[in-house]
C-alpha positions in Angstrom: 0.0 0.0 0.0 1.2 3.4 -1.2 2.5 5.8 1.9 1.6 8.9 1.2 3.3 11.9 3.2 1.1 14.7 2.1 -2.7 15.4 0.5 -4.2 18.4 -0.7 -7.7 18.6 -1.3 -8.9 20.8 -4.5 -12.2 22.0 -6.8 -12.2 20.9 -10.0 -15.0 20.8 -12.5 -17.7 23.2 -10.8 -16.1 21.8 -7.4 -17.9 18.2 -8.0 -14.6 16.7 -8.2 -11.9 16.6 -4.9 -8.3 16.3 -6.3 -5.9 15.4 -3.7 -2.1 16.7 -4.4 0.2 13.5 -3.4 3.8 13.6 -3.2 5.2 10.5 -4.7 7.3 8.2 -2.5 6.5 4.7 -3.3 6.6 1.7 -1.0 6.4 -1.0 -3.1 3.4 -3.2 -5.3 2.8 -5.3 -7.9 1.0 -3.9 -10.6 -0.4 -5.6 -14.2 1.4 -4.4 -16.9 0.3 -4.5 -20.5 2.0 -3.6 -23.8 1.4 -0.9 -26.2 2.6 0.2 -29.3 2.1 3.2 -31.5 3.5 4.3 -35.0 6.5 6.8 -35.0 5.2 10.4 -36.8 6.9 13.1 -37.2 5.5 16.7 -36.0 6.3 20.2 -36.4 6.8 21.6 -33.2 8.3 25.4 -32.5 9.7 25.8 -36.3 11.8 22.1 -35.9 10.8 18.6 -36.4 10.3 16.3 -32.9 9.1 12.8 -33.0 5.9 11.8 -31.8 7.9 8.9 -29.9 10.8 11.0 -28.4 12.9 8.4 -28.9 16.1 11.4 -29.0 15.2 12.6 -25.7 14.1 9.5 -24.2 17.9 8.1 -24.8 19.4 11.3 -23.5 17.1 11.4 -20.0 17.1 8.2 -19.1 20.8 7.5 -17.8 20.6 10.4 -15.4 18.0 9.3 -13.8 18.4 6.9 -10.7 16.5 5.0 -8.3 16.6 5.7 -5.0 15.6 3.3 -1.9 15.2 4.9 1.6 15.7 3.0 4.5 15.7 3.9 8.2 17.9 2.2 10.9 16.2 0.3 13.7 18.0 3.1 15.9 16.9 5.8 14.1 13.1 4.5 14.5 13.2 3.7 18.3 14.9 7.6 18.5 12.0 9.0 16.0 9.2 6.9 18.4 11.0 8.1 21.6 10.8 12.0 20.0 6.5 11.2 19.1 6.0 9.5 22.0 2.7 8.0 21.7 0.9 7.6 25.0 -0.5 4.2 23.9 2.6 3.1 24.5 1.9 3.1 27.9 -0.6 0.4 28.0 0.7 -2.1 25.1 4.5 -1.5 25.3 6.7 -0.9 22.5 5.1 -3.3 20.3 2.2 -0.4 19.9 2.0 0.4 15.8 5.3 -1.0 15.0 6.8 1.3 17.6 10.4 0.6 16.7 9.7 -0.8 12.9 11.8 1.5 10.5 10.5 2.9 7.6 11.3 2.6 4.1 10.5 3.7 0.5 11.5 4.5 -3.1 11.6 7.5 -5.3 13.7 8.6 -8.0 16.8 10.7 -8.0 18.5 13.0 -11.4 22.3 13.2 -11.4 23.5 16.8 -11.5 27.4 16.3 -11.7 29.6 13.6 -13.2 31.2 13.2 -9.3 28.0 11.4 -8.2 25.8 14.5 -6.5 22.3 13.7 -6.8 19.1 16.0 -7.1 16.1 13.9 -5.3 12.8 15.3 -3.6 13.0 16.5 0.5 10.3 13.9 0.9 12.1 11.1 -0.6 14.8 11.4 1.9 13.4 13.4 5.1 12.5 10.4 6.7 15.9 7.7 6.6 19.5 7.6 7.6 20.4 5.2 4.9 20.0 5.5 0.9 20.8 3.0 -1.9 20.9 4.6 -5.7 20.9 1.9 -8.7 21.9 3.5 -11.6 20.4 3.1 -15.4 23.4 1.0 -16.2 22.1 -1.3 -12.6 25.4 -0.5 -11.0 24.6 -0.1 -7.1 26.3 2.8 -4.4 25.4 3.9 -0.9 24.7 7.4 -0.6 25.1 10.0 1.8 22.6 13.1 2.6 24.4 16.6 1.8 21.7 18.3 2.7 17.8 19.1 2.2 15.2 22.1 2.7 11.8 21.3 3.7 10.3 24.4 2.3 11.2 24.1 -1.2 10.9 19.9 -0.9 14.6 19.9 -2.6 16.8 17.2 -1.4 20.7 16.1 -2.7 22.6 13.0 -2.1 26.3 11.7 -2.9 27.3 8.7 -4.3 31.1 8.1 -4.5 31.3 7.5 -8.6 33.3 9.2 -11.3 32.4 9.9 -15.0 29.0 9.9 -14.3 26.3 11.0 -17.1 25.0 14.0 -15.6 22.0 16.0 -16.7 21.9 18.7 -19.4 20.1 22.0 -17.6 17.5 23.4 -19.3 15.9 26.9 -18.9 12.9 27.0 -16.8 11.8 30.6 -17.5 11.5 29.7 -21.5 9.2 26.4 -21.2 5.4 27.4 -22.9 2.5 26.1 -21.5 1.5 23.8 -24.3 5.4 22.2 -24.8 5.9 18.8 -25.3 7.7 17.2 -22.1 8.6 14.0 -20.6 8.8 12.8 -17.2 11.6 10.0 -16.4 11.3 8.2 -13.2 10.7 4.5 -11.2 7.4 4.7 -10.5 5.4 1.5 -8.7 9.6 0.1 -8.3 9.6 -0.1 -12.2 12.6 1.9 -13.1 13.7 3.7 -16.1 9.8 4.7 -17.1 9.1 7.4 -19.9 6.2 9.0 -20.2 4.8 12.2 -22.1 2.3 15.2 -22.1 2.2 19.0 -22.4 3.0 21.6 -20.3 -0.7 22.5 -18.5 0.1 25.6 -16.4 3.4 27.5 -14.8 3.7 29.1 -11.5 1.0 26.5 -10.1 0.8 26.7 -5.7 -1.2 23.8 -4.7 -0.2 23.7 -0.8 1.3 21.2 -0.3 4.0 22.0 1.7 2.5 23.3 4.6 4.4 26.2 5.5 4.0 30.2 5.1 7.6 30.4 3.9 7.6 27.1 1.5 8.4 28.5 -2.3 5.6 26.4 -4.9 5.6 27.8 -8.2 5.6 24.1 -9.9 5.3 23.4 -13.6 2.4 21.4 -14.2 2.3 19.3 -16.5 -0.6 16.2 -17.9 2.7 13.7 -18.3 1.7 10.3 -16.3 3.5 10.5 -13.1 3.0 8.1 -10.5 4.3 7.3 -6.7 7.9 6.6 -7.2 8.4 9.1 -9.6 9.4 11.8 -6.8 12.8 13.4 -7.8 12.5 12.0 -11.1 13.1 14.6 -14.3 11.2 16.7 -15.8 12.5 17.1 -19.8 12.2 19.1 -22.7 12.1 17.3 -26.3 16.0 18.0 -26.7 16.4 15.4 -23.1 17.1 18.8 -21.3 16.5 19.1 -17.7 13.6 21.5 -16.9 11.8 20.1 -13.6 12.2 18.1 -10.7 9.2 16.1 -10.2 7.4 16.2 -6.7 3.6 15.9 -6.7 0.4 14.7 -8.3 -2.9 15.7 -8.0 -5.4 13.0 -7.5 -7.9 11.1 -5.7 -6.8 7.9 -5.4 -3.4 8.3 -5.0 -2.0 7.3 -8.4 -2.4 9.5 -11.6 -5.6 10.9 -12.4 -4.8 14.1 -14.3 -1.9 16.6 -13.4 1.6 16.4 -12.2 3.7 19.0 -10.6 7.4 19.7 -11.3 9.6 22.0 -9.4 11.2 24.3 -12.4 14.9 23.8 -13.0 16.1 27.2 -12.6 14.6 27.1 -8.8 16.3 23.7 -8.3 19.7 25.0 -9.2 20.0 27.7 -7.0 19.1 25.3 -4.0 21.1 22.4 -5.4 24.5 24.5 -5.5 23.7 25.9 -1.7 23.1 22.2 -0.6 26.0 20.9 -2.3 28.6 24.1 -1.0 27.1 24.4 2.6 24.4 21.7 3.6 21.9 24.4 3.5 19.9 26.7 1.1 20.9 30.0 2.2 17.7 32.0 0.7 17.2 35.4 0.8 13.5 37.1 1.6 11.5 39.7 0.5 10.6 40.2 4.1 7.4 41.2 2.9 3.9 39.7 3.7 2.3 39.6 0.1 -1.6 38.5 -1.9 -1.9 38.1 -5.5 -4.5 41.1 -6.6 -7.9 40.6 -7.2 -11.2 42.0 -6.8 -11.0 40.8 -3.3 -7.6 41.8 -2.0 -8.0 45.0 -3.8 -11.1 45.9 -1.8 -9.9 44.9 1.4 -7.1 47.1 1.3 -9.0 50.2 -0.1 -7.2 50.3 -3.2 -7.7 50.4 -7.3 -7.4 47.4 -8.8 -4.0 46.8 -10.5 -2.5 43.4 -11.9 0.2 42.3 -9.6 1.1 41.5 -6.2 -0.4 43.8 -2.9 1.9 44.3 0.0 -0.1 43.7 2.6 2.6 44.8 5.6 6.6 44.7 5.8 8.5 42.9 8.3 10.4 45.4 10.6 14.2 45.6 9.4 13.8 43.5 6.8 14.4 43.8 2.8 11.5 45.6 2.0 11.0 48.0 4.4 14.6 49.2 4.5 14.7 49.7 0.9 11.3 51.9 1.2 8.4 49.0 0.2 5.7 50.1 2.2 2.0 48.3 2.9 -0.3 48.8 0.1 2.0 48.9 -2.7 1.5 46.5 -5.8 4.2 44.8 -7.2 4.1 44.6 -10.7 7.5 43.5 -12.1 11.1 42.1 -10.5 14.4 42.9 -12.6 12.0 44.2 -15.3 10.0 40.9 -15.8 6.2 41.2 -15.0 4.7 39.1 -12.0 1.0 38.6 -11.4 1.1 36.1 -8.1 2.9 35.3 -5.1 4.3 32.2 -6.7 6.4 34.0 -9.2 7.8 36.6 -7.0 8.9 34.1 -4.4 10.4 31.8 -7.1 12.4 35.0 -8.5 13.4 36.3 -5.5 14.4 32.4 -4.4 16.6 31.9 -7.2 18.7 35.4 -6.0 21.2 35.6 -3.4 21.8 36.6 0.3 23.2 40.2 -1.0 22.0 40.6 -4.5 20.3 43.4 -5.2 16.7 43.0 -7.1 14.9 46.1 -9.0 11.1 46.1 -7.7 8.6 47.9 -9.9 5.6 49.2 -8.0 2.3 51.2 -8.0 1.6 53.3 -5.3 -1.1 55.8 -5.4 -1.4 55.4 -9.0 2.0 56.0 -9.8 4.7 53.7 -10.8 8.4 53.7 -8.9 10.9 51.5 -9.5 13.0 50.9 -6.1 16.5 48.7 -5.8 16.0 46.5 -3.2 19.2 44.9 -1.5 18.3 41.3 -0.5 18.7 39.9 3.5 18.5 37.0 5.0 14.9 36.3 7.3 15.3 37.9 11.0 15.5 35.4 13.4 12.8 35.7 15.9 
């Protein structure tokens, strides 16, 4: 039976339909398998020829991609159990819900460097102390966590391995909605699985995370993508990196629809932190922030403008020491329009502790444009 660490309940169709929003850690099942084929064609797509089949950028993806078992120590579980105590345990011992049972699972991991560093999902690894990765070519390595940020559900292991196909980055901020991708992953424990759709939707917050400081601005894409397939790729029709994969939305808990990718560009800018200090070292806006609409726009007393409302500033940080004040509306970073809160938080998540970002802004009907020197969040 699938584990699943995280649902999010949705409308869809007139709200008759719930869609819950999985992440996709697989514990392993059998599944029926049948075979399929379908005639090669060749489409025109973006001025260039690309094959119905993607046979180019299937052969290109698949050998960075890895599978990844998760395993937790019997001493890590008896330490998690102690930490959640349960106070059943009191009456039926430690023998209470598996009390000191480890936990394990499987996902799917991309390789970023030919030295064996690993992008995977926060979720595929937050819960062991022990990771296997098979490669495409079935070679087998223990891994070790370098580090891992809950908020942005990035995760990177390291294998020790040399010469090491690693994965051709793409650019996140050019993918269309429309755009033929594939997603390459292991899902159900069957490894090296291709599958295709379109790009449905960018910038897409579904909630899953659970925090007021998580970044979600996933691609979303119709590619089949099923538990396992967590920290699997995302790829354009060259077999260029573009997305990690991290969620579906669903009722049953396998594929029913929509997948969600975390874009590329977003991935690199954590991966390089993990890798160089075991932490993503992000930068805030220190800002709290509302996509306009009618409703927003009416709450705070002001004209309706596409863009972002600054609902207050947090005291010393970025905004309000660069002169952001409440009731602003954001309407492009570093001259690129933003409409929601997803695109400004992946922007300024992709800068630096220290960069400095230009902010565009309507305030009282006229535009400014303010630099904005970028901090780290103030500890409370």
């Amino acid at each position: 039976m699938n584990k699943l660490l995280s649902t999010l309940f949705a409308g869809a169709i007139g709200g008759a339909i719930a869609l819950g929003s999985y992440k996709l850690l697989e514990h392993p099942q059998p599944v029926m398998v049948n075979q399929a084929t379908q005639p090669a064609r060749q489409v025109n797509y973006g001025g260039s020829p690309a094959p119905f089949d993607f046979i180019k950028a299937a052969e290109v993806a698949m050998p960075i991609v890895v599978h990844i078992k998760t395993s937790e120590s019997r001493e890590a579980a008896i330490q998690r159990r102690k930490q959640n105590d349960s106070p059943f345990r009191y009456f039926f011992g430690d023998a209470f819900e598996g009390y000191d049972q480890p936990r394990s699972g499987t996902g799917s991991g991309v390789i970023y460097s030919a030295d064996g560093y690993i992008l995977t999902n926060n979720h595929v690894v937050e819960f062991g102390d022990e990771f296997a990765v098979t490669l495409y070519d079935s070679r087998e390595f223990k891994a070790r966590l370098v580090g891992r940020d809950a908020n942005t559900d990035m995760a990177v292991i390291k294998i020790d391995a040399n010469d090491l196909p690693a994965a051709e980055l793409g650019n996140s901020d050019e993918v269309r909605v429309g755009e033929w991708v594939l997603a390459v992953g292991n899902p159900f424990d069957l490894t090296s699985t291709v599958t295709a759709g379109i790009v449905s939707a960018k910038g897409r917050d579904i909630h899953i995370l659970k925090s007021n400081t998580a970044i979600e601005s996933f691609i979303q894409t119709d590619a089949a993508v099923n538990p396992g397939n967590s920290g699997g790729a995302l790829v354009d029709v060259s077999g260029r990196l573009i997305g990690i994969n991290s969620a579906i939305a669903t009722p049953t808990g396998v594929f029913a629809g929509y997948s969600f990718a975390i874009p590329v560009n977003l991935v690199k800018r954590i991966a390089d932190d993990l890798i160089k200090y075991g932490e993503y070292k992000r930068a805030y806006l220190g800002a709290e922030i509302a996509t306009m609409d009618q409703e927003v726009a009416e709450a705070l007393k002001l004209d309706y403008v596409k863009g972002i409302a600054v609902v207050n500033t947090t005291p010393n940080g970025s905004a309000e020491a660069a002169g952001i004040e409440a009731k602003d509306i954001i309407t492009k970073i570093n001259g690129k329009s933003v409409t929601t809160v997803p695109e400004l938080r992946e922007i300024v998540g992709r800068s630096k502790v220290g960069d400095t970002i230009s902010v565009t802004l309507v305030r009282n009907g006229k535009e400014k444009e303010i630099p904005v020197p970028l901090k780290v969040a103030q500890r409370k």
